[in-house]
LUMVO-796354 format. One line per 4 residues: number of its first residue (from 1); their letters; for each residue z, x, y of C-alpha. Coordinates in steps of 0.2 Angstrom, whole numbers. Example, Ala and Ser with C-alpha at 12.3 -4.5 7.8 and 13.67 -1.06 7.14 Angstrom:
<pts>
1 = AS = 39 62 -22 ~ 36 68 -5
</pts>
This chain:
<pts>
1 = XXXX = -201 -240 -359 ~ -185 -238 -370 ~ -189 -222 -374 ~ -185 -216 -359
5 = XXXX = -167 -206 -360 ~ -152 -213 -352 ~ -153 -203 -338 ~ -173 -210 -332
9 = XXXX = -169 -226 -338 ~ -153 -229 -324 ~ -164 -220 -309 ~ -181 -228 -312
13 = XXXX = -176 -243 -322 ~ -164 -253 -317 ~ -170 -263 -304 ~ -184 -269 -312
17 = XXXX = -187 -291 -315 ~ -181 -292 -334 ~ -193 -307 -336 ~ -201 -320 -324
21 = XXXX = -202 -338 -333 ~ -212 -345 -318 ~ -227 -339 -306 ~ -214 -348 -294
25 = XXXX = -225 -357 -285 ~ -229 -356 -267 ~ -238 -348 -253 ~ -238 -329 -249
29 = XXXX = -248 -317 -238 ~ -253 -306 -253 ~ -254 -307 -270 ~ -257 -290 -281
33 = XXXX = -265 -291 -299 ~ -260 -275 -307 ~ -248 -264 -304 ~ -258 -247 -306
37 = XXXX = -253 -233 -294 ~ -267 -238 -282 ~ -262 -258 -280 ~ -243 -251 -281
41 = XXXX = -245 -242 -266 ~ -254 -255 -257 ~ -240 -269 -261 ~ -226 -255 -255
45 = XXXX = -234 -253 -240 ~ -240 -270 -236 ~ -220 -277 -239 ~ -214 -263 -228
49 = XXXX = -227 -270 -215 ~ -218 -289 -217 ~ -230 -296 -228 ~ -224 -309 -242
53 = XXXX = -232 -301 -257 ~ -233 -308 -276 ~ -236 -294 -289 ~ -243 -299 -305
57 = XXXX = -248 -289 -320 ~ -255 -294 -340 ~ -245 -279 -347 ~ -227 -279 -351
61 = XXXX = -225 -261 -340 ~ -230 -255 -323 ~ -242 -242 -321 ~ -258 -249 -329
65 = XXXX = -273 -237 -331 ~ -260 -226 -323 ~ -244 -229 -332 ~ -233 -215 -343
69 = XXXX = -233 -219 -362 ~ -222 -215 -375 ~ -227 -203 -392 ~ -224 -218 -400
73 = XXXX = -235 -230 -389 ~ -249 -217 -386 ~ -249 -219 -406 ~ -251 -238 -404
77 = XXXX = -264 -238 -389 ~ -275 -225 -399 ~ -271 -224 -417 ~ -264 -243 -421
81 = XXXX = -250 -235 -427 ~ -230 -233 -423 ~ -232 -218 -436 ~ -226 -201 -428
85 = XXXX = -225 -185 -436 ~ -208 -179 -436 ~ -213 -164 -429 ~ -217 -168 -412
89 = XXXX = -196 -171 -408 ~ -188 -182 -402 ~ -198 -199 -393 ~ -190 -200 -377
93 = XXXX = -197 -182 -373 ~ -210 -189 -371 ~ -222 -195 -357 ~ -240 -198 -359
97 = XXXX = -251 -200 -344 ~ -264 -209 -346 ~ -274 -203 -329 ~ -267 -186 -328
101 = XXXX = -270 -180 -311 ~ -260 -168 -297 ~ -255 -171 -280 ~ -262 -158 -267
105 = XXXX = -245 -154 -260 ~ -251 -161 -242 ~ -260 -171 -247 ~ -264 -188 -241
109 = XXXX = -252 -194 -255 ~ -240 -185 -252 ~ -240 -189 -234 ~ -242 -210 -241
113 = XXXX = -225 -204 -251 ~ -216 -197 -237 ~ -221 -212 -225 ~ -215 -224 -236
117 = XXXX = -198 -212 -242 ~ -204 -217 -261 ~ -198 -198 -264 ~ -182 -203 -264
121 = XXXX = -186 -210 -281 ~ -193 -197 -288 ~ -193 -179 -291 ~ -204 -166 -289
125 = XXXX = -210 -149 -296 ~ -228 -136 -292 ~ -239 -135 -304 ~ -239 -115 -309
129 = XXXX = -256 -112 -306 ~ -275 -115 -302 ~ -287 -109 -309 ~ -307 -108 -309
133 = XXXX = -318 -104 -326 ~ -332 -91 -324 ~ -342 -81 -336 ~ -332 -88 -349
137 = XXXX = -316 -84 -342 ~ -302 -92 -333 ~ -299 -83 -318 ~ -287 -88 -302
141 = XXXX = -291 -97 -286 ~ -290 -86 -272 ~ -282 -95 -255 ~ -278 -81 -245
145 = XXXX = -286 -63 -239 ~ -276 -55 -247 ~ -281 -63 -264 ~ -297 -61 -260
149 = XXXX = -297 -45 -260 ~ -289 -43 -278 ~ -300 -57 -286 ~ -309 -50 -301
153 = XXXX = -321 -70 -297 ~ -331 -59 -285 ~ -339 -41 -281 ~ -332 -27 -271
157 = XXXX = -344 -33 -255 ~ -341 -51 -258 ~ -323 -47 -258 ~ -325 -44 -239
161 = XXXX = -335 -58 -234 ~ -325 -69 -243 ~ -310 -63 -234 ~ -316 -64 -218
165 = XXXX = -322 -80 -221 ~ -305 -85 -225 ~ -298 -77 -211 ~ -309 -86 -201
169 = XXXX = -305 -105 -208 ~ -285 -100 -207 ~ -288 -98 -187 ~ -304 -113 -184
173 = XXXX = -296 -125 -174 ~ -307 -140 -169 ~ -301 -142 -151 ~ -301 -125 -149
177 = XXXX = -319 -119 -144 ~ -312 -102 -142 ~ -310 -103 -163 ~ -326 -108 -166
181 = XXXX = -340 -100 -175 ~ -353 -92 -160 ~ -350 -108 -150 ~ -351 -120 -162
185 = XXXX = -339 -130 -169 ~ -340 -135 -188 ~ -345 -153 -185 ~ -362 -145 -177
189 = XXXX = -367 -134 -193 ~ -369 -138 -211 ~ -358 -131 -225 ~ -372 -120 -231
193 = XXXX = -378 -113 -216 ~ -358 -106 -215 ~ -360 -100 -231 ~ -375 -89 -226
197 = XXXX = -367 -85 -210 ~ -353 -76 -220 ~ -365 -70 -234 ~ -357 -81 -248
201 = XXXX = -367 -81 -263 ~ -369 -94 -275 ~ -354 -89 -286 ~ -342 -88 -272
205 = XXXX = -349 -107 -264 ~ -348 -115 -281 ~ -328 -109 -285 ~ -324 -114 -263
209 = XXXX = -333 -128 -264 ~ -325 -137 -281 ~ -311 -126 -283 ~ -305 -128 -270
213 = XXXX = -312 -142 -257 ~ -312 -153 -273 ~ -329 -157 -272 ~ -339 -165 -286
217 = XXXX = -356 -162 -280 ~ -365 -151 -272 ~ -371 -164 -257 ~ -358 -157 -248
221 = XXXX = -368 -143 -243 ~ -380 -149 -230 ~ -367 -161 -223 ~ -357 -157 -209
225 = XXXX = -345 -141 -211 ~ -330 -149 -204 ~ -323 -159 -219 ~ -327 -144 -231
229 = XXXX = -317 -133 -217 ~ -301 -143 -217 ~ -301 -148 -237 ~ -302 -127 -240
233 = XXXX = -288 -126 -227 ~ -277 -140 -235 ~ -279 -130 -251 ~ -274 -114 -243
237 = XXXX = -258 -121 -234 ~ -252 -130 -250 ~ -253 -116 -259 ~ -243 -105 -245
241 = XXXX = -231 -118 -248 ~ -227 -115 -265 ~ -236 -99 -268 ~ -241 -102 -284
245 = XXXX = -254 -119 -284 ~ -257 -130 -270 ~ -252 -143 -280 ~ -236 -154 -286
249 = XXXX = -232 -167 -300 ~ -218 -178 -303 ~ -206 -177 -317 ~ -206 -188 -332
253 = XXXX = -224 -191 -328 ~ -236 -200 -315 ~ -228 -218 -322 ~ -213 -215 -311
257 = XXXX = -224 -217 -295 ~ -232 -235 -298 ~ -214 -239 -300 ~ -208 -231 -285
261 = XXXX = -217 -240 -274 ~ -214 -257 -283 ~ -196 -255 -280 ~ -201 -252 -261
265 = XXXX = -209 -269 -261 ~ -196 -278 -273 ~ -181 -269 -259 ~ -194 -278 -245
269 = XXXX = -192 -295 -255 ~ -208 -293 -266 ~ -209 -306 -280 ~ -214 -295 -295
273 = XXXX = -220 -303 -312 ~ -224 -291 -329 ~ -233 -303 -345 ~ -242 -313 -330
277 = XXXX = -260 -312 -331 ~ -272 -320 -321 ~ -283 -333 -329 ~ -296 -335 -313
281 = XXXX = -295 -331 -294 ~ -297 -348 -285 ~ -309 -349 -271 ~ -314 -363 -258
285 = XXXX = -331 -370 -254 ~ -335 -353 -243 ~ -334 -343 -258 ~ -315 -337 -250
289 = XXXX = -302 -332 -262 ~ -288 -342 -257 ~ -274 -341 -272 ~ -273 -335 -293
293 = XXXX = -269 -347 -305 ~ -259 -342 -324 ~ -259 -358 -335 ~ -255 -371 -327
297 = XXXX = -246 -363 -312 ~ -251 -358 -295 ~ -249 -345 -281 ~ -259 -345 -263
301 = XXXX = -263 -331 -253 ~ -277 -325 -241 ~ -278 -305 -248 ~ -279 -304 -266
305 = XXXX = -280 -286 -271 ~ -281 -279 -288 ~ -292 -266 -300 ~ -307 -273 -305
309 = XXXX = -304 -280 -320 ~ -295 -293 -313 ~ -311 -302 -305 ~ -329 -309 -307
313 = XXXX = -338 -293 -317 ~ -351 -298 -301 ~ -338 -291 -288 ~ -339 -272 -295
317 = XXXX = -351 -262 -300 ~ -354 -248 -312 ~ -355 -231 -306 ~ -355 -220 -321
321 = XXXX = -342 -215 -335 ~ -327 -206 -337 ~ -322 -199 -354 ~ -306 -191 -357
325 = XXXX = -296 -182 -371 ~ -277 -179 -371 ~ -274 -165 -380 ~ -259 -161 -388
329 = XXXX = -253 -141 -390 ~ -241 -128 -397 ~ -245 -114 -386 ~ -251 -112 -367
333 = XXXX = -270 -109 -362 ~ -275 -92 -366 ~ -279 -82 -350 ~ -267 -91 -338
337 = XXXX = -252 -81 -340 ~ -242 -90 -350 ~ -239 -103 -338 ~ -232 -119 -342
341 = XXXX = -244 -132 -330 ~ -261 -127 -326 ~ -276 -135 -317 ~ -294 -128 -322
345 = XXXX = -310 -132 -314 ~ -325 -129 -323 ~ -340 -129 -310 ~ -353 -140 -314
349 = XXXX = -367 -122 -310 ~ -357 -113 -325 ~ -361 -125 -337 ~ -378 -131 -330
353 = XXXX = -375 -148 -327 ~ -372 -161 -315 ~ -353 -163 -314 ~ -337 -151 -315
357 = XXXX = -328 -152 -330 ~ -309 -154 -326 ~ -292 -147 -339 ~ -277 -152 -331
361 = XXXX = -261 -147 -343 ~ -244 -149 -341 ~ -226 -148 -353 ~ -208 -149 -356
365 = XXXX = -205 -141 -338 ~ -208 -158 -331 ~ -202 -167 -344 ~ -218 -174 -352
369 = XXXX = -216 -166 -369 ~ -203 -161 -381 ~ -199 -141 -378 ~ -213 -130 -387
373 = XXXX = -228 -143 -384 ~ -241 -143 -370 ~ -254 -159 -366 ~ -267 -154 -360
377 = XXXX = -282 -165 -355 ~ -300 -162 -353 ~ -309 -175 -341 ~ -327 -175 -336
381 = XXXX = -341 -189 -326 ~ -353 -195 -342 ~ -371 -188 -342 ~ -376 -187 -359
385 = XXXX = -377 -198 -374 ~ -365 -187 -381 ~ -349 -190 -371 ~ -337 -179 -380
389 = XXXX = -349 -163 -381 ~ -349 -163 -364 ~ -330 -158 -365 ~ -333 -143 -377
393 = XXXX = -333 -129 -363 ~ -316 -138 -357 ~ -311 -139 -378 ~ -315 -120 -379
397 = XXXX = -302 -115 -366 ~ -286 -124 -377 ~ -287 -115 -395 ~ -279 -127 -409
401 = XXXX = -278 -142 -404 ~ -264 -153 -415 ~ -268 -170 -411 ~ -282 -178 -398
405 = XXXX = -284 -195 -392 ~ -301 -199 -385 ~ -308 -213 -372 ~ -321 -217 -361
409 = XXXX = -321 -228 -347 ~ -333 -236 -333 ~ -330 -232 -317 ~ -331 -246 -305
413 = XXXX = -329 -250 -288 ~ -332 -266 -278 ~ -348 -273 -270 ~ -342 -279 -255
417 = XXXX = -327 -274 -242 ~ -316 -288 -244 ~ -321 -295 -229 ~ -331 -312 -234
421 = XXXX = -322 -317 -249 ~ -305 -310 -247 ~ -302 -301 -263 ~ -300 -280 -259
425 = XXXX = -302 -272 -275 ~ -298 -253 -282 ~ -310 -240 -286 ~ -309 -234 -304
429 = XXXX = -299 -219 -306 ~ -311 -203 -307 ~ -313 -189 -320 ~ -307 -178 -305
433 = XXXX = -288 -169 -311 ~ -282 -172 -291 ~ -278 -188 -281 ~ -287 -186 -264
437 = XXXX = -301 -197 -272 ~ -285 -211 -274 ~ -278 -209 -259 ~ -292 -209 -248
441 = XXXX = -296 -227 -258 ~ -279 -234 -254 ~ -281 -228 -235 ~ -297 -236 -236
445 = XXXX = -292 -253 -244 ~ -276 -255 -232 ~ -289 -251 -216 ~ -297 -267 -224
449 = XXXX = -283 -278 -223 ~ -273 -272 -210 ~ -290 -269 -199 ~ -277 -252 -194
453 = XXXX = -276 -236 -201 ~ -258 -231 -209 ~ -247 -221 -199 ~ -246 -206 -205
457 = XXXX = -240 -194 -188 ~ -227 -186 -199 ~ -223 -170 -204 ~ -229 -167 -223
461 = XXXX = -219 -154 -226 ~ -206 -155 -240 ~ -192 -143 -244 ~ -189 -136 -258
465 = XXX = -176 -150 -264 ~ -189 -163 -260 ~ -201 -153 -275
</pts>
């Protein structure tokens, strides 16, 4: 990453292994294939646990599927070129993700951040705003009554159910009976019975329910009301926190995270190794993964955990697609005053299809572009034979687009639970422009190992000089 300025390079850099000429041998209570955020996290937080852990990875950077890349090296990766226009400034202005996601700002991430002080590392700054796309415009997410009641998303009477509905989510409390909805608490009604109860039509349940619970389905509705109830209220309270969206990004780009957390496990005495591939997982006579081997060398553990790729095809499976397009701008989007970092949500009703459509952008206030550019990225689940024409309505919102990279990827996740054969592996990364889908998977995978959920009984509120 020498593009990095002088500046990123001596706070995220210079701890790092310059080069591993062995896989050193030897015995370890966890080895990691990978080092995308998700197995990052897992290696930081099973070192600060006391476990031995070996960290490998084929590439010669961290971060994998979610690493930060160069002008130059996006060029490489998409293009096969090294070839830059001149005009896009300087290289070390910029930092490409290739995931691009936010981070609700209390989040479960940013609770795993706070648990393991990996924020020490980085910085932090909101996103300016969230927005949700109806009738062909981009209109803003309302978290609160009073924002409710200025929304142009909805009509003069819907205003007020909306609000009071709102009002009513601000106060539930789950061991508080005297909260609940005509004596029931929300894990005894469905989602869409709440809905009627308030008289929410479809428009409003569509932006609430993916706007701003972050579903991607509509499954949600005859399911229990109580997870829907305390997603909406996570959105409101980050967004209270900030007051302009609920969520946060780091700067220089996501890529500073998957290193944050390997220097927690390298400071914990992790082994790391980068150009290390694995050439086969080593099982016994039970089918149990007991080491990796790379050439002719060696390394045992009883966990392996890694990203699919880094097994048998037969321990993951296929769930669908993902494509993506990284956009590259000269202006903001139109309609979402003028800010510089945006999330929109495109319900899957407006569109009539299946999935939301996700655009995520961000710019040279968190130090991912050179000053006058945007990235903007359009991200959706596959459902056609025609991959990128799903993206248009998400195209239509950006204007001129200078340059676009474009790729599509499966979307995996493991057969099994880790259990019989010793190998816990990642879920893909989703189309979704959020990481409460990734965090709940790390939570998921270090339950597996540990057979204990993480600790998390901190506070997860950050000052200002934390974001």
């Amino acid at each position: 990453m020498a593009d990095f300025d002088e500046k990123v390079e001596k706070k995220s850099f210079d701890w790092m292994p310059q080069g591993c000429e062995a896989l050193a041998d030897g015995e370890y209570d966890a080895i990691i294939c990978g080092t995308g955020l998700t197995e990052c996290i897992i290696s930081g937080l099973l070192s600060v646990k006391g476990k031995k852990v070996l960290h490998v990875d084929r590439n010669n950077y961290y971060g994998a599927e979610t690493a930060s890349l160069s002008l130059v090296n996006l060029f490489q990766k998409f293009r096969q070129t090294e070839d830059v226009p001149k005009k896009f400034g300087a290289m070390r202005d910029w930092n490409v993700d290739l995931v691009p996601k936010f981070i609700m700002a209390c989040g479960n991430l940013v609770k795993i951040l706070l648990h393991s002080k990996v924020t020490r590392y980085l910085d932090f700054k909101s996103i300016d705003g969230s927005y949700v796309w109806k009738d062909a415009k981009v209109q803003k997410v309302p978290a609160t009554g009073a924002e409710a009641l200025n929304t142009s998303l909805m009509g003069f009477f819907q205003k007020r159910k909306f609000r009071s509905f709102l009002v009513f989510l601000a106060d539930y409390e789950k061991d508080k009976p005297a909260t609940w909805y005509k004596g029931k608490s929300m894990d005894k009604i469905t989602m869409r019975e709440l809905y009627y109860e308030y008289g929410l039509d479809e428009n409003t349940q569509a932006f609430t329910g993916h706007a701003m619970a972050l579903h991607r389905s509509d499954d949600y509705l005859d399911q229990p009301a109580e997870a829907t109830v305390e997603a909406i209220k996570l959105y409101a309270f980050s967004t209270q926190m900030y007051g302009k969206s609920p969520y946060i990004y780091p700067l220089y780009g996501l890529g500073g995270m998957p290193e944050g957390f390997s220097r927690l496990c390298a400071i914990h005495g992790g082994t790391f190794m980068l150009n290390k591939g694995v050439d086969e997982i080593l099982c016994d006579g039970d089918k149990k993964a007991w080491g990796i081997k790379t050439g002719n060398e060696v390394a045992k553990a009883k966990i392996i955990v890694g990203d699919p790729s880094y097994f048998d095809a037969a321990k993951s499976k296929v769930v669908g697609k993902v494509v993506r397009s990284i956009c590259i701008l000269d202006h903001p989007i139109k309609g979402t005053d003028n800010n510089q970092s945006v999330q929109i949500i495109i319900p899957a009703v407006q569109v009539k299809r299946t999935n939301d459509i996700y655009v995520c952008m961000v710019s040279h206030g968190h130090e991912v572009a050179a000053d006058g550019f945007y990235i903007a990225i359009v991200s959706t689940t596959v459902e056609t034979s025609d991959p990128y024409a799903e993206l248009q309505p998400g195209f239509s919102l950006l204007g001129d687009v200078i340059e676009r990279f474009d790729e599509i990827s499966d979307l995996k996740e493991p057969v099994s639970n880790g259990h019989d054969d010793n190998c816990f592996i990642s879920r893909s990364y989703d189309a979704t422009s959020h990481f409460e889908s990734m965090a709940d998977d790390v939570l998921d995978i270090y339950k597996r190992i540990t057979g204990e959920e993480l600790d998390m009984n901190i506070s997860a509120d950050m000052s200002a000089d934390d974001c």
